[in-house]
MIPA-449320 format. One record per residue: residue in three letters; residue number from 1; z, x, y of N, C-alpha, C in turn. Coordinates in Angstrom, 1 decimal. Atoms other than C-alpha are relative to their C-alpha. Example, Ala and Ser with C-alpha at 12.3 -4.5 7.8 and 13.67 -1.06 7.14 Angstrom:
{Ala, 1, {0.0, 0.9, -1.2}, {7.8, 12.3, -4.5}, {0.0, 0.9, 1.2}}
{Ser, 2, {0.0, -0.9, -1.1}, {7.1, 13.7, -1.1}, {0.8, -0.8, 1.1}}
***
This chain:
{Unk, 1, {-0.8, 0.7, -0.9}, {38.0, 102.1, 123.8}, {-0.8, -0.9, 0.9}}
{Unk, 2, {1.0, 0.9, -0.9}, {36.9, 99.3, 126.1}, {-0.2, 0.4, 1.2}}
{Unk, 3, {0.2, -0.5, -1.4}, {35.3, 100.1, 129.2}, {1.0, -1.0, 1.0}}
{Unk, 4, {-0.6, 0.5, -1.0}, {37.2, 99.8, 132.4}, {-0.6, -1.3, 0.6}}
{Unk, 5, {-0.1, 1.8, -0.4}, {37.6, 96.5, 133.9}, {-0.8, 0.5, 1.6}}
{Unk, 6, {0.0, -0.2, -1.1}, {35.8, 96.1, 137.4}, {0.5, -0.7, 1.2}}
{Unk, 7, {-1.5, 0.0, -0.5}, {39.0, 94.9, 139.0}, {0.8, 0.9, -0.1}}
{Unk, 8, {-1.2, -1.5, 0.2}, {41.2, 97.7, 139.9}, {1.2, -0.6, -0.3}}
{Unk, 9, {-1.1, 0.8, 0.5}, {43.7, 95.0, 139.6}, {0.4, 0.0, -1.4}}
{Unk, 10, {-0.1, 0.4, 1.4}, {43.5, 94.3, 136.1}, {0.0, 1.1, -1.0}}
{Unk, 11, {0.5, -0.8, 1.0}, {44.1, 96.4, 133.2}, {0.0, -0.6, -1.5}}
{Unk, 12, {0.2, 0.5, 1.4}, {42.6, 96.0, 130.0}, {1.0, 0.9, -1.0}}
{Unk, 13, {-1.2, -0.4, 0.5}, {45.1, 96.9, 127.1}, {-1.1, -0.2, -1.3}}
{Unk, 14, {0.6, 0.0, 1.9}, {42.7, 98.0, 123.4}, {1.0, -0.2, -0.7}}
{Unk, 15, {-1.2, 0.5, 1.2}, {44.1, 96.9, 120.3}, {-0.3, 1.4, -0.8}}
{Unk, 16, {0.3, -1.5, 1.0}, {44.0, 99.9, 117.5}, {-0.3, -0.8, -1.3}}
{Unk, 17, {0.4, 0.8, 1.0}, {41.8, 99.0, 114.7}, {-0.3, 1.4, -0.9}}
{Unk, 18, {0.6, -1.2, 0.7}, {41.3, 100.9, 111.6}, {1.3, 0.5, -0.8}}
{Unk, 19, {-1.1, 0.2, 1.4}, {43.7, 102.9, 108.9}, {0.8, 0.2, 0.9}}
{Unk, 20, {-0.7, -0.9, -0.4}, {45.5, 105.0, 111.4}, {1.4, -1.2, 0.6}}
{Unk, 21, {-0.9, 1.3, -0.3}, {47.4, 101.1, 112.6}, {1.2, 0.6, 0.0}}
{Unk, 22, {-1.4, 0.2, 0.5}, {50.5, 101.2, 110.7}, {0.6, 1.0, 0.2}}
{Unk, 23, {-0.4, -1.8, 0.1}, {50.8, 105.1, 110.5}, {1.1, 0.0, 1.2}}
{Unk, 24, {-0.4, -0.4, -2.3}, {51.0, 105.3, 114.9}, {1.3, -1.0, -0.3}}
{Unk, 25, {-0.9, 0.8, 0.0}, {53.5, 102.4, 114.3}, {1.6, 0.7, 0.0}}
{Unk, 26, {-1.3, -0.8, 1.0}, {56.0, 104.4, 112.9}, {0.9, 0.9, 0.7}}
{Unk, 27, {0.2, -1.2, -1.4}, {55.5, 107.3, 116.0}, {0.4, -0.7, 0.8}}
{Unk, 28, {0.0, 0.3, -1.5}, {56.4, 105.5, 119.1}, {0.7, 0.7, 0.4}}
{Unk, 29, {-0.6, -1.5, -1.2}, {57.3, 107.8, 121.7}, {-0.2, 1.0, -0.9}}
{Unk, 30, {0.3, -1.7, 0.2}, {56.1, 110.9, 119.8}, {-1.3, 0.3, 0.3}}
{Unk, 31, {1.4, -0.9, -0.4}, {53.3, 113.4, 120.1}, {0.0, -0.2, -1.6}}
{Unk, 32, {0.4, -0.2, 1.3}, {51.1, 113.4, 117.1}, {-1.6, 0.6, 0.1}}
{Unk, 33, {1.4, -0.2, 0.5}, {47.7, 115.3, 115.7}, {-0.4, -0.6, -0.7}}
{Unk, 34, {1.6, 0.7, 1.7}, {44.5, 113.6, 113.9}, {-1.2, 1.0, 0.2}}
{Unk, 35, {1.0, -0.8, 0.3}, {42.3, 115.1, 112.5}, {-0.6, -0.5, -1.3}}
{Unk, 36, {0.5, 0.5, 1.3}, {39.6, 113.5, 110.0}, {1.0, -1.5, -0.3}}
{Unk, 37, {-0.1, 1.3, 0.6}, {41.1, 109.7, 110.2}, {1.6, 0.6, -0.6}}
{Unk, 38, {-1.7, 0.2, 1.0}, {45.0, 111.2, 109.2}, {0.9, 0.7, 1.1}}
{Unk, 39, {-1.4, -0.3, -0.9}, {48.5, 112.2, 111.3}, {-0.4, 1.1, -0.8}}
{Unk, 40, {0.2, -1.2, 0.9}, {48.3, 115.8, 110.4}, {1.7, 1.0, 0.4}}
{Unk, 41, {-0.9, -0.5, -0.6}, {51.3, 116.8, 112.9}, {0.9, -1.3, 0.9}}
{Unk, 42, {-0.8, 0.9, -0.9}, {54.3, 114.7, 114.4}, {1.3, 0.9, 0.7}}
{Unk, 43, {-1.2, -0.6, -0.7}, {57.1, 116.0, 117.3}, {-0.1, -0.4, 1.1}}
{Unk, 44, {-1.1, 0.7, -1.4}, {59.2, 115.2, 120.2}, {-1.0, 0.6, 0.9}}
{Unk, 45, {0.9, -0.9, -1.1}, {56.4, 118.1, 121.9}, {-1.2, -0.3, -0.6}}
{Unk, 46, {2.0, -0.1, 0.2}, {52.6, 118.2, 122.2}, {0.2, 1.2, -0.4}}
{Unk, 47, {-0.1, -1.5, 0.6}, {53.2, 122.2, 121.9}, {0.4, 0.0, -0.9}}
{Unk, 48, {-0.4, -0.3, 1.5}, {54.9, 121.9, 119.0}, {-1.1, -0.9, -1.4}}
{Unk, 49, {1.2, 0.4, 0.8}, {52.0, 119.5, 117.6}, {-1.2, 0.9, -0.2}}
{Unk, 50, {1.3, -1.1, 0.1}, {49.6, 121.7, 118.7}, {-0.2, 0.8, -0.6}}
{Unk, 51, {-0.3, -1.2, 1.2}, {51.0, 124.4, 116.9}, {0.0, 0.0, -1.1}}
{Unk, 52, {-0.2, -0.1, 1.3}, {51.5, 123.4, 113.8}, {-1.7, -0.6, -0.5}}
{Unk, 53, {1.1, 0.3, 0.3}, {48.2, 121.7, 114.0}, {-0.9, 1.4, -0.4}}
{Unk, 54, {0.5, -2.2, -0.1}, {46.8, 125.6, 114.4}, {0.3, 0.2, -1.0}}
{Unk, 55, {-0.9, -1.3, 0.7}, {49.1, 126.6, 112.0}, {-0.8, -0.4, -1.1}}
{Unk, 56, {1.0, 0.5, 0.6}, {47.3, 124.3, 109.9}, {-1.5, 0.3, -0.5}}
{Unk, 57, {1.4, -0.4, 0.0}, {43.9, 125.8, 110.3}, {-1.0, -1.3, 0.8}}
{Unk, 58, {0.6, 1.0, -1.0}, {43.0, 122.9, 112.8}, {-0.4, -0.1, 1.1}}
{Unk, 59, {0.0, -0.6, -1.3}, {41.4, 124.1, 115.7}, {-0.5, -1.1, 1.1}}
{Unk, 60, {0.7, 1.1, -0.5}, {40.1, 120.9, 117.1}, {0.9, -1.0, 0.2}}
{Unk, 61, {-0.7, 1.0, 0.7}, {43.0, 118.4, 116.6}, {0.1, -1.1, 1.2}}
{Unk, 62, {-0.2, 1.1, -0.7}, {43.5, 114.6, 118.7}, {1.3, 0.3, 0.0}}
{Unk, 63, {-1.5, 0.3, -0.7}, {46.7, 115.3, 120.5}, {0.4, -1.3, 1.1}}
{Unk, 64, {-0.2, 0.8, -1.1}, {48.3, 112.5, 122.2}, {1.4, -1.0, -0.6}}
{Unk, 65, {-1.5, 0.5, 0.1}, {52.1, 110.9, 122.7}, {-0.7, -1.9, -0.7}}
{Unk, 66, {0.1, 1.1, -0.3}, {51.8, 107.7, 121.3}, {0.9, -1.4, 0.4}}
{Unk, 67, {-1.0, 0.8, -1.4}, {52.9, 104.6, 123.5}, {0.9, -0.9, -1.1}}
{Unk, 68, {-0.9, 0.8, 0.3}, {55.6, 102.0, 122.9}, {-0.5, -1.2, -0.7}}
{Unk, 69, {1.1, 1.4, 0.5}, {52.9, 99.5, 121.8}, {-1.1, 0.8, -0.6}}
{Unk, 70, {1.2, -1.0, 0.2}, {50.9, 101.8, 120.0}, {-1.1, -0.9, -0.9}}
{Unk, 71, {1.5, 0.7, 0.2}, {48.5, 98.7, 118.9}, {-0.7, -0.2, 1.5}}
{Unk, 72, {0.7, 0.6, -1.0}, {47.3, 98.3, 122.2}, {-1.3, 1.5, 0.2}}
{Unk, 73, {1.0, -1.1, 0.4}, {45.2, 101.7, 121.3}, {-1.0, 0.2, -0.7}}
{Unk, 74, {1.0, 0.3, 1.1}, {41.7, 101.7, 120.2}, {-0.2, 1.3, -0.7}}
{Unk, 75, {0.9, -1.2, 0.2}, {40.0, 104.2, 117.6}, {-0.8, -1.1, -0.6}}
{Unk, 76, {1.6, 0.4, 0.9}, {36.4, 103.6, 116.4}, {-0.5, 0.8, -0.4}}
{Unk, 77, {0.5, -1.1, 1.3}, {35.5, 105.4, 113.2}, {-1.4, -0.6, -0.2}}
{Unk, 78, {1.4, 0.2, 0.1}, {31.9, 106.0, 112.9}, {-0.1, 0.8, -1.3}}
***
């Protein structure tokens, strides 16, 4: 993600690069898990992502709703 701007005024807005793009596209306004570069869990809840992410055997998983503009979100696969 790009570092904060040093204007409190200004916010910077990441783009989302990489496979996961089109996927998030699809999600706006939901909660979803990654894990390993893939959507592993999608729902209306984070607890219900969370869980099934678990259920999964995923004890680690990237939870987070994604926004209405879900390219303005970076990831950077290393």
């Amino acid at each position: 993600m790009s570092e904060p701007s040093a204007d409190a005024d200004s916010v910077q807005e990441p783009v989302i690069e990489g496979p996961l793009s089109d996927e998030l596209e699809r999600h706006k306004g939901r909660w979803v898990a990654v894990f390993q570069d893939r959507i592993i869990a999608v729902s209306d809840s984070a607890v219900d992502v969370r869980d099934e992410a678990l259920a999964k055997g995923v004890t680690d998983p990237l939870v987070f709703r994604v926004p209405l503009h879900p390219r303005r979100i970076a990831f950077y696969y290393h």
